[in-house]
NUDRENTOR-629990 format. One record per residue (C-alpha): residue in one letter; residue number from 1; x, y, z. Coordinates in steps of 0.1 Angstrom, whole numbers, plus 5000, padded with zeros to 4 digits. Layout:
% NUDRENTOR-629990
A,NUM,X,Y,Z
...
% end
This chain:
% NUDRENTOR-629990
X,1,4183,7108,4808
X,2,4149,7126,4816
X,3,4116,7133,4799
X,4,4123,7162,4776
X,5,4153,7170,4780
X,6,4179,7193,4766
X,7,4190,7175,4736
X,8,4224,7196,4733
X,9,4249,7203,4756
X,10,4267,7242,4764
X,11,4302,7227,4756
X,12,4282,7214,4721
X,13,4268,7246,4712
X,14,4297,7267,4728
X,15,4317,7250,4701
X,16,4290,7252,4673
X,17,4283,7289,4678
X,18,4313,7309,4695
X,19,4345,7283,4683
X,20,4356,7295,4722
X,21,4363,7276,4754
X,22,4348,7315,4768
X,23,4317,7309,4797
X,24,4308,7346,4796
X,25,4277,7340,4778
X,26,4270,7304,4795
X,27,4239,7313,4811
X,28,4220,7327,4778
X,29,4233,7298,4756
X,30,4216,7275,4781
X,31,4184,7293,4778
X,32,4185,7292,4736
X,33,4193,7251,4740
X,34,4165,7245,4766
X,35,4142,7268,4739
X,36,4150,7248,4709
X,37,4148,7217,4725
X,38,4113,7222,4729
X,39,4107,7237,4696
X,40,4123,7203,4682
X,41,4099,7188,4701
X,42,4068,7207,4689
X,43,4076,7204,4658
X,44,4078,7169,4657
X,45,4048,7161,4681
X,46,4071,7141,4699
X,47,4100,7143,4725
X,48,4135,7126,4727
X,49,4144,7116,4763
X,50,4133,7084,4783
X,51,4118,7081,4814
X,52,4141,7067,4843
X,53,4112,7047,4860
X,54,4086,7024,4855
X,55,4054,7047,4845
X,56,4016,7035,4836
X,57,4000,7059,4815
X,58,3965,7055,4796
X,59,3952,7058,4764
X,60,3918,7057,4743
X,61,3916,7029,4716
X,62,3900,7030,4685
X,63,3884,7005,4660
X,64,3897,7000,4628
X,65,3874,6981,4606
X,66,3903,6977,4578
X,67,3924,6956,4602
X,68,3891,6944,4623
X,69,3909,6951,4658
X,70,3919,6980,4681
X,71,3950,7003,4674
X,72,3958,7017,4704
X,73,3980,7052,4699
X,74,4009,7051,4723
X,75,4036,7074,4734
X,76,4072,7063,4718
X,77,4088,7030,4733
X,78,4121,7016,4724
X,79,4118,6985,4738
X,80,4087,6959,4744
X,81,4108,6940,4776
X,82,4086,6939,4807
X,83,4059,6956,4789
X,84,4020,6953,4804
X,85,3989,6961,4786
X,86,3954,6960,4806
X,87,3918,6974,4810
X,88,3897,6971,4835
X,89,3886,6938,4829
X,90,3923,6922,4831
X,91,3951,6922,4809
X,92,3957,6926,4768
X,93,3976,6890,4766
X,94,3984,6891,4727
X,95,3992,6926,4706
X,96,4019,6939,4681
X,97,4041,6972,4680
X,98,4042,6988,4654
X,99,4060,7003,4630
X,100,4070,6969,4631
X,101,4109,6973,4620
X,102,4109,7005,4643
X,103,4136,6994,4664
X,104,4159,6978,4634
X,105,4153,7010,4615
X,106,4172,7030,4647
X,107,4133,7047,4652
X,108,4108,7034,4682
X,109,4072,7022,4687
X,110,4039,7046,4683
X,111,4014,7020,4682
X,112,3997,6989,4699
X,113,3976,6965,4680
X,114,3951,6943,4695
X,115,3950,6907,4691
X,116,3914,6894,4685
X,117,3931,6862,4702
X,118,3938,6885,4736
X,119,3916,6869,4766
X,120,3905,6914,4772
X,121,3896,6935,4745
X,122,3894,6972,4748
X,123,3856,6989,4739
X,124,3872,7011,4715
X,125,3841,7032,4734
X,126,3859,7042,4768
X,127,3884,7070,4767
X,128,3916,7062,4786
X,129,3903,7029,4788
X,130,3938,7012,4776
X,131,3965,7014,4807
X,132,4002,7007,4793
X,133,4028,7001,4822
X,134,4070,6999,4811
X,135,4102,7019,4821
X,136,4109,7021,4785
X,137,4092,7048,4775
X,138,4109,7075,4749
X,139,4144,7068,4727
X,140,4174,7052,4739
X,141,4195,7081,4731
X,142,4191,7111,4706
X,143,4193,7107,4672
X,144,4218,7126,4653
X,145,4194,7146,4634
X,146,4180,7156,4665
X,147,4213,7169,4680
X,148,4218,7191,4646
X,149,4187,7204,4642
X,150,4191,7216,4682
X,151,4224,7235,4675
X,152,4205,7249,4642
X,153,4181,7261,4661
X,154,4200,7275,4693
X,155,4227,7291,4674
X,156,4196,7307,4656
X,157,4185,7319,4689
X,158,4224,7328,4696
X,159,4224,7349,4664
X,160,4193,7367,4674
X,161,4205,7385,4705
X,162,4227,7408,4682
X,163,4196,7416,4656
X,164,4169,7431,4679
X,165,4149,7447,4650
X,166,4146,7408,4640
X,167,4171,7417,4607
X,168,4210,7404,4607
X,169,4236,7417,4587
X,170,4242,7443,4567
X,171,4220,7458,4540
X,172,4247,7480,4524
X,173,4270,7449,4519
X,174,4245,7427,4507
X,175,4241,7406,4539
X,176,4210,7412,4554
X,177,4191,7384,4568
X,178,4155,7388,4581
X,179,4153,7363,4606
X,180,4116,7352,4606
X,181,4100,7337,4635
X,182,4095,7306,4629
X,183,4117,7276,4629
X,184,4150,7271,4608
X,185,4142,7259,4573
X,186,4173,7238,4575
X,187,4155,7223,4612
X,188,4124,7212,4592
X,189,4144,7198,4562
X,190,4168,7176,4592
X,191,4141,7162,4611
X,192,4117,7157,4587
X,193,4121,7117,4587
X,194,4110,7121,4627
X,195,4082,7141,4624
X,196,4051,7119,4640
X,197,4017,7119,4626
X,198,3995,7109,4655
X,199,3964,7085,4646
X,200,3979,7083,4608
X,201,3988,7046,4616
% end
């Protein structure tokens, strides 16, 4: 798997849209998946692959008096194995991930919580200042909501080549469908439980 990927496949939305083994329209179909894919991911302020190597990325921490310790906003994880935190004074030796039943709940990580016990605390004053290092960044595998709300949203796309003026249908046989531009209602109401709300932790 890669880092944003295509979250469908042809022979998935070839089935959803056409009901035909016909590759006629193979190159276009691959075009409306790669474009919904990425609208599933804007809409959700996240993205769905995994990386396929170990990466270190960086991130700002921020003080939270509630809690008295830093929350550090990360990108997804699915799993905490092998997983280094540092700044540049050394490393972050004792934190939490949270949501903390992510992973039993079939979702992943968004945040790192500083330990006040941890021998290196972040400033909470230095952007970037937080370097996180794992190969386990992103999902383990697509949800199924994901999937759906991709072939909703391609077959969407699909529909649209045969509606230039933006309307479907017919209006003498009561049929006419305007097709708005904006995302599927149906694709908002599917993903709605994978939405992320970043720095609402």
């Amino acid at each position: 798997m890669a880092w944003k990927p295509d979250y469908i496949t042809l022979t998935e939305l070839r089935d959803y849209a056409t009901r035909s083994t016909e590759t006629l329209d193979d190159a276009f179909l691959a075009m409306a998946i790669a474009a919904s894919s990425r609208a599933v991911d804007r809409h959700t302020s996240r993205q769905f692959g995994k990386v396929d190597a170990s990466q270190a990325r960086r991130y700002s921490a921020r003080w939270d008096r509630r809690r008295r310790r830093c929350v550090v906003e990360i990108d997804d994880l699915y799993d905490a194995a092998g997983l280094t935190v540092a700044v540049a004074a050394g490393p972050i030796d004792a934190f939490d991930l949270e949501p903390v039943n992510a992973l039993l709940d079939g979702k992943v990580y968004e945040r790192l919580i500083v330990k006040p016990e941890s021998a290196n605390q972040p400033t909470g004053r230095t952007e970037n200042e937080v370097t996180v290092t794992t190969d386990k960044w992103g999902w383990p595998a697509f949800p199924v909501a994901v999937k759906q709300a991709t072939l909703l949203q391609a077959n969407r796309l699909a529909w649209r080549r045969d509606a230039p003026g933006g309307v479907a249908g017919s209006p003498d046989q009561g049929s006419e469908v305007r097709l708005l531009a904006r995302l599927d209602p149906d694709v908002g109401v599917t993903l709605a439980d994978y939405v992320r709300w970043w720095g609402a932790g």
